[in-house]
C-alpha positions as CSV (number, residue, x, y, z in Angstrom):
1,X,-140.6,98.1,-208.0
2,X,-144.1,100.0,-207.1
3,X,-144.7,100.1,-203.6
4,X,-148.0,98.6,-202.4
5,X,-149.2,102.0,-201.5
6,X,-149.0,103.0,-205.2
7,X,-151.5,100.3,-206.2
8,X,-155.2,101.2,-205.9
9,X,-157.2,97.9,-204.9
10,X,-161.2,97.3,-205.7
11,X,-162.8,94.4,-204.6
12,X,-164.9,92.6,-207.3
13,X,-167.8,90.6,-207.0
14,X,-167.9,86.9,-206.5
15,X,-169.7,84.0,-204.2
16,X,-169.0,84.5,-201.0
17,X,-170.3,81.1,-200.4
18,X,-167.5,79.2,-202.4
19,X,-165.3,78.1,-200.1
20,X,-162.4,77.9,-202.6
21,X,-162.4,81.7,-203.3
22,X,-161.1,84.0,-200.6
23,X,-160.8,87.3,-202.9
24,X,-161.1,88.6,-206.1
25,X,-159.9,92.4,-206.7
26,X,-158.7,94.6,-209.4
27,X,-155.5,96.0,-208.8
28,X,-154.4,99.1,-210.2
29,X,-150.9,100.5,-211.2
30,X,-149.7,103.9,-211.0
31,X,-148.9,103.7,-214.8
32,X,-152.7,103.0,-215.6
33,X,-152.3,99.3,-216.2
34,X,-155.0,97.0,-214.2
35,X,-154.6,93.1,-213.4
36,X,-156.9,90.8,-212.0
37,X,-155.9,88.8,-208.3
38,X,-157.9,85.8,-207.1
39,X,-156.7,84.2,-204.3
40,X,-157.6,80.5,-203.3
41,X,-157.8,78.7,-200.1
42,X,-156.3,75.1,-199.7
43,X,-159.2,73.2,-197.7
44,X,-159.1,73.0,-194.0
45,X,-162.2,71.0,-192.7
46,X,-164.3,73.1,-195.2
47,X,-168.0,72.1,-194.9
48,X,-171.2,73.2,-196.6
49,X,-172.8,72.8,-199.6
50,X,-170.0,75.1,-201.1
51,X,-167.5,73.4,-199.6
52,X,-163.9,72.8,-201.0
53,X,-162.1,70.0,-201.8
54,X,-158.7,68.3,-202.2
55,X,-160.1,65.7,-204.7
56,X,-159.4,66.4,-207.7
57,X,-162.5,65.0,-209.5
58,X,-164.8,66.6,-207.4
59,X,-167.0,69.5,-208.9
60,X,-165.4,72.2,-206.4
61,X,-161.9,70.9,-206.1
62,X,-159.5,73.9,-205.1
63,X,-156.6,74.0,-207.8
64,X,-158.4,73.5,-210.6
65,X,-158.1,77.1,-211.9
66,X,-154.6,76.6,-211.8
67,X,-154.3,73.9,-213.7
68,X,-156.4,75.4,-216.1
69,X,-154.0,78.4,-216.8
70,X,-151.1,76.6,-216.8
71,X,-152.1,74.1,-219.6
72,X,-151.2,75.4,-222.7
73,X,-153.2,72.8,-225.2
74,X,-156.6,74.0,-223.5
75,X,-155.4,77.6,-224.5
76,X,-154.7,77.3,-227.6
77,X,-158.0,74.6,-228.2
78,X,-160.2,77.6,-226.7
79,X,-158.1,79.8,-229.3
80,X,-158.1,78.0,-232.3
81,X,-162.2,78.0,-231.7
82,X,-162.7,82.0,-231.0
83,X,-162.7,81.8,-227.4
84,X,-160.1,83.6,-224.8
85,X,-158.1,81.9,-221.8
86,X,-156.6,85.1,-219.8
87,X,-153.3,85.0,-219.4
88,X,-152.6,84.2,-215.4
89,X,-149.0,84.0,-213.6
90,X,-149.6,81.4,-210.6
91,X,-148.4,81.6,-207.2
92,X,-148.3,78.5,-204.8
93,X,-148.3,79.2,-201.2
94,X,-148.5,76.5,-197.9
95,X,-152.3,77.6,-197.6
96,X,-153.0,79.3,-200.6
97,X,-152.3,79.8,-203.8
98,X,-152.8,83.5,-206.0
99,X,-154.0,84.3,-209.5
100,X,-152.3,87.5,-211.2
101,X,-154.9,87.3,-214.3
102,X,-155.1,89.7,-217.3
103,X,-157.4,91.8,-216.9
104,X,-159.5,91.7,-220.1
105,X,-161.4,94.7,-221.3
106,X,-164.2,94.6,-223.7
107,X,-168.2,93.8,-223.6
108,X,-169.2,92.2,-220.6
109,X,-171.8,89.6,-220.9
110,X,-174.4,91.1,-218.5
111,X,-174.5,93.8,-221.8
112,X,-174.7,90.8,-224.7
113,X,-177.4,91.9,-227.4
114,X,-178.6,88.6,-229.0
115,X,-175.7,88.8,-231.8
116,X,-173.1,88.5,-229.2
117,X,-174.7,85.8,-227.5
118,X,-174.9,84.0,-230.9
119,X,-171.5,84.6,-230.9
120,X,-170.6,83.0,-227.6
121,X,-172.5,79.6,-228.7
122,X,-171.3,79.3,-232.0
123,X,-167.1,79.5,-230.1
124,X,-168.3,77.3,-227.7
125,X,-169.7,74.7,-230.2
126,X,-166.3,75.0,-232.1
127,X,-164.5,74.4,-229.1
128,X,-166.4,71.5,-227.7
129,X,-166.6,69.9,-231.0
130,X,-163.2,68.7,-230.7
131,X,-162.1,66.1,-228.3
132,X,-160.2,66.7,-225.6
133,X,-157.0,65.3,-223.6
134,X,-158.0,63.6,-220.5
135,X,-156.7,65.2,-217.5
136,X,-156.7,63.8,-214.0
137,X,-158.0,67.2,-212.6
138,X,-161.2,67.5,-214.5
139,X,-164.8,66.9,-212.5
140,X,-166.9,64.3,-213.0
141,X,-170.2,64.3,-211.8
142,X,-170.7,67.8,-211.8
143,X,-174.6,68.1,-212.4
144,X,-175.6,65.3,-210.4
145,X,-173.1,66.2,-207.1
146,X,-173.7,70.4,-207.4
147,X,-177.8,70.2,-208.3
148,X,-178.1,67.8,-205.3
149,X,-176.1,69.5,-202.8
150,X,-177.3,72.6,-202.1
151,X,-179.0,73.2,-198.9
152,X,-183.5,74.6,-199.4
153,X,-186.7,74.3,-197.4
154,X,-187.5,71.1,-200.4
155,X,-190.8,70.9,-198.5
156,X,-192.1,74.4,-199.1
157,X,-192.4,73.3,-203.2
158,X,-196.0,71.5,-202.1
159,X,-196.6,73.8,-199.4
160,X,-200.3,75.8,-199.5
161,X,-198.7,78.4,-197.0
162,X,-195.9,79.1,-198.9
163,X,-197.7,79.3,-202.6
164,X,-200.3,81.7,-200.9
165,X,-197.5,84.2,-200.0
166,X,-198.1,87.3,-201.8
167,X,-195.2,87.5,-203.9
168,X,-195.5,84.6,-204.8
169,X,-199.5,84.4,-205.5
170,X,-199.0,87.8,-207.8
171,X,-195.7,87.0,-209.9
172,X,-195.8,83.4,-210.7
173,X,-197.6,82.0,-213.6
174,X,-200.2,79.6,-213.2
175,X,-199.4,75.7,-213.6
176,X,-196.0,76.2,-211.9
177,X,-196.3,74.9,-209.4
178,X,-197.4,71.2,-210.5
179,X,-195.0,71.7,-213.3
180,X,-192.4,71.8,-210.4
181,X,-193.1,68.7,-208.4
182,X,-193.1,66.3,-211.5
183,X,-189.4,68.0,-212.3
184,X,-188.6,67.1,-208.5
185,X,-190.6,63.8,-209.2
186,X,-188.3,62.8,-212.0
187,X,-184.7,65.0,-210.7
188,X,-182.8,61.1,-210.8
189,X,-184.6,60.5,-214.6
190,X,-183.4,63.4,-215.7
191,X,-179.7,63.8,-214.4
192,X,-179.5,60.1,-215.9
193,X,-180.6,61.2,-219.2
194,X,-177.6,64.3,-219.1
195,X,-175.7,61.5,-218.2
196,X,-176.4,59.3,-220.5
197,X,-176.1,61.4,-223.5
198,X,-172.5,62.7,-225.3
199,X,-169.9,63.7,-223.6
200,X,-167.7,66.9,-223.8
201,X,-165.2,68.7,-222.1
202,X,-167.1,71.5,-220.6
203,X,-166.7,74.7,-218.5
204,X,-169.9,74.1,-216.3
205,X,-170.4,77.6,-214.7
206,X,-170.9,79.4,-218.4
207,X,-173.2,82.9,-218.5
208,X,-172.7,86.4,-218.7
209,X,-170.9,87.3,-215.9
210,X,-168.4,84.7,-216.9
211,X,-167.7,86.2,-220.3
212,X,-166.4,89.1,-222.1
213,X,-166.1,90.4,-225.9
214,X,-162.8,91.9,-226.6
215,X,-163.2,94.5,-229.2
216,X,-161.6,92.2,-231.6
217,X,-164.5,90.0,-231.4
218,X,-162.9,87.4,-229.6
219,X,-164.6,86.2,-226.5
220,X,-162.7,85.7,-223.3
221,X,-164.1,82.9,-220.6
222,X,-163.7,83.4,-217.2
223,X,-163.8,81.2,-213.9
224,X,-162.9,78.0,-214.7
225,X,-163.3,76.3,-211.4
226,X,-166.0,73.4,-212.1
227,X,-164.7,72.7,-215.5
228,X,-164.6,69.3,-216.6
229,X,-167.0,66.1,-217.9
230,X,-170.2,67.6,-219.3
231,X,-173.0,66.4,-222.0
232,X,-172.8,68.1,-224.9
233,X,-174.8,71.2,-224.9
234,X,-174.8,71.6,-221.1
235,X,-173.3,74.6,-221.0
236,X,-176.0,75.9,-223.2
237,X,-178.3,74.4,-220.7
238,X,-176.9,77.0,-218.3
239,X,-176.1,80.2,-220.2
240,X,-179.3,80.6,-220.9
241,X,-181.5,80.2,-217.5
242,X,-178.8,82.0,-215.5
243,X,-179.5,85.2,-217.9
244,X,-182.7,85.6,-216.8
245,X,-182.8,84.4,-213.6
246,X,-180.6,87.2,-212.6
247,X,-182.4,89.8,-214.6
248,X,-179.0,90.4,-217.4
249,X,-181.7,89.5,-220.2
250,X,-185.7,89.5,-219.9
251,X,-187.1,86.3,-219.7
252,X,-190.3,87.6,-222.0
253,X,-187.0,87.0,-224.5
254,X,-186.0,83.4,-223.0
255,X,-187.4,81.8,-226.0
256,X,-185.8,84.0,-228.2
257,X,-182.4,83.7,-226.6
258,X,-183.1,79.9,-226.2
259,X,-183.3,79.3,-229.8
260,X,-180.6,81.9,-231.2
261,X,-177.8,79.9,-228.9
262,X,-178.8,76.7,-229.2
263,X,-178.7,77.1,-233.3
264,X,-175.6,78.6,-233.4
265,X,-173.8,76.1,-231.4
266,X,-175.0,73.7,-233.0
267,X,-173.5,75.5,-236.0
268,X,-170.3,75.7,-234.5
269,X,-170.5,72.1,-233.8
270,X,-170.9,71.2,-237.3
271,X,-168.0,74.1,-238.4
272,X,-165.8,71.9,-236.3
273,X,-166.2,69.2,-238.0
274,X,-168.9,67.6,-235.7
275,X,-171.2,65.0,-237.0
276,X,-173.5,63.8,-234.5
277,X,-177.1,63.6,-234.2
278,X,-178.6,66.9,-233.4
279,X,-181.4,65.9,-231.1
280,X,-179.4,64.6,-228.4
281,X,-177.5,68.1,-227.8
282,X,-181.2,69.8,-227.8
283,X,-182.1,66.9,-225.4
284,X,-178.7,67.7,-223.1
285,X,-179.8,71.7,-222.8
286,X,-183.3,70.8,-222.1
287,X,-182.6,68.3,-219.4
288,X,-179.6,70.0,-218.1
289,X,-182.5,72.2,-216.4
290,X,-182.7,69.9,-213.9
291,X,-179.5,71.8,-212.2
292,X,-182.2,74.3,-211.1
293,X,-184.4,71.8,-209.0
294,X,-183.7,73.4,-205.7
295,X,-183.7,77.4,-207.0
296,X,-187.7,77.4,-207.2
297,X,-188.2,76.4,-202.9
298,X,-184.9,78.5,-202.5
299,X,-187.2,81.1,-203.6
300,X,-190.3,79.9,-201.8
301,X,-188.4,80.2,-198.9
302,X,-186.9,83.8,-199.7
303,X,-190.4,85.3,-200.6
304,X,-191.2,87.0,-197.3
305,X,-187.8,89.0,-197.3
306,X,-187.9,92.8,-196.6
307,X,-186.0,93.0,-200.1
308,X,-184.2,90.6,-202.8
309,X,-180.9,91.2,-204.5
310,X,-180.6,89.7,-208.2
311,X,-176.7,88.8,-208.3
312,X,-175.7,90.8,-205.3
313,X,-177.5,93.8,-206.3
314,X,-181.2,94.6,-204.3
315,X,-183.6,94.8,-207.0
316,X,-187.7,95.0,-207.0
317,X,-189.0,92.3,-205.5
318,X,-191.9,91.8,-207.7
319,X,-190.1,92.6,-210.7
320,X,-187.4,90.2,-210.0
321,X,-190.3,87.3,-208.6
322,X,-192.3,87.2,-212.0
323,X,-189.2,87.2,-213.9
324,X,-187.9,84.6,-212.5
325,X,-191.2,83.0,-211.9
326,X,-191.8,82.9,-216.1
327,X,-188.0,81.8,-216.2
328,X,-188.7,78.6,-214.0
329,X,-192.1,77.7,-216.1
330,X,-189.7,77.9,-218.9
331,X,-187.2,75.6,-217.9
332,X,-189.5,73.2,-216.0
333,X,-191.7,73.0,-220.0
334,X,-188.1,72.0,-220.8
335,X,-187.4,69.0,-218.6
336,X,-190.9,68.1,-219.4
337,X,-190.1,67.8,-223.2
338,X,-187.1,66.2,-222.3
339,X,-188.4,63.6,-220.0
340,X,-190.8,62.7,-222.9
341,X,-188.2,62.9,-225.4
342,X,-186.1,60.6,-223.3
343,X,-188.6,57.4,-223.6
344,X,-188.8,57.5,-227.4
């Protein structure tokens, strides 16, 4: 047995808001071989926006990733459609439980050209295509209960003071900001239009830090902790904002990237067998932009900052500001179109 003292340790990056995940680090073996540990806390009076729960329906419910790995039809559904479920070895504890994950090498999504991202939708559509066994620990309610939660200054997004802050006046494109209050205006139209339209089993935290190319082409997904009821297309909805809005593709591209994924998973769907009407998965990743309502007066709020990290990492402020800034016009055009779409 290698003693502890043998094993190197790195700490990766994750959320240290989520109240589920205490740690997530590489661990390293004297022999050269790496695995992946996350441990998970059981709830104890967790509160916050982030906070955990013992509910399993509810978006942030603490055991979920382990009843992810340990269900062997979900592994081989992912397989069967391209994707990757690492393989994991689960240890329970009184107040805590421990993930040994494989640790998968490959491209990382932060470094996806426009093929590989292709590539991601068109899995994902074969995957989703197929319907999937009901399980009592899936969410429900994810986009509604996670959008809605999350703790910003709401009254800076009409505020003169804060649209007249520098960074703010210089980066972000004109029309923004009355493109933002009727997305705000209609949040509750639009979260019942996701709602409202058909339903699939997804992973509900997919983009490119979750995901990862094995040479063989295959693509692993990682983090499966909100996974669960989802429209169809939703996770589309999210790939591509996230992307930008953390700087891992340039949102002079959004379009671009917008059109290359949702076309090829809609080509998955349709490899899979899928038959349904086309529209209403275009519809679900436009109006899943609504998840995003509280990011623009997050920002607002975060403008006067000595300095701004993108995904952990301090990056230029003005840089980051107007790419992000043409990000948000882009997805608030989209909840526009889909708002109007909706009533026909």
């Amino acid at each position: 047995m290698t003693a502890d003292a043998d094993v190197r340790t790195t700490t990766l990056r994750h959320n240290p808001l989520n109240a589920v995940t205490a740690t997530v680090e590489r661990l390293t073996y004297p022999d050269g071989s790496t695995v992946i540990r996350k441990q998970l806390r059981k709830p104890v009076q967790s509160t916050g926006p982030w906070a955990a729960s013992t509910d399993p329906r509810h978006w942030n419910y603490w055991r979920r990733e382990l009843e992810v790995y340990a269900d062997d039809e979900l592994r081989k559904q992912v397989a069967d459609a391209g994707l990757v479920l690492p393989a994991a070895q689960i240890a329970e504890h009184d107040d805590h439980a421990v993930l040994m994950l494989e640790d998968i090498g490959g491209t990382p999504g932060t470094e996806f050209s426009l093929a590989e991202h292709a590539a991601l939708a068109r899995a994902c559509g074969r995957w989703q295509a197929r319907p999937a066994a009901r399980r009592p620990w899936t969410s429900t309610g994810f986009l509604r209960d996670y959008s809605t939660s999350r703790d910003v200054p709401w009254h800076l997004a009409d505020n003169d003071a804060a649209w007249q802050q520098p960074l703010i006046a210089e980066t972000w494109p004109p029309g923004l900001r009355s493109a933002w209050l009727h997305l705000l205006a209609h949040r509750d139209d639009l979260l019942d239009l996701v709602a409202s339209l058909p339903r699939a089993r997804c992973h509900l935290d997919l983009w490119v830090c979750n995901v990862i190319q094995r040479p063989t082409g295959e693509i692993a997904l990682l983090d499966w902790a909100f996974t669960g009821d989802g429209a169809l297309g939703e996770d589309i909805g999210n790939h591509i904002p996230d992307a930008v809005f953390d700087l891992f593709w340039p949102a002079e591209r959004m379009r671009e990237l917008a059109e290359t994924c949702i076309g090829n998973y809609l080509d998955g769907l349709h490899e899979a067998g899928w038959r349904g009407d086309p529209d209403q998965v275009r519809l679900a990743v436009m109006a899943s932009g609504v998840k995003y309502a509280w990011f623009l007066p997050g920002l607002l709020g975060r403008a006067s900052a000595a300095s701004h990290n993108a995904y952990h990492q301090q990056t230029d402020s003005r840089h980051l500001y107007h790419q992000r800034g043409q990000a948000l016009a882009f997805v608030a055009a989209w909840c526009a179109e889909a708002l109007t779409r909706g009533r026909r």
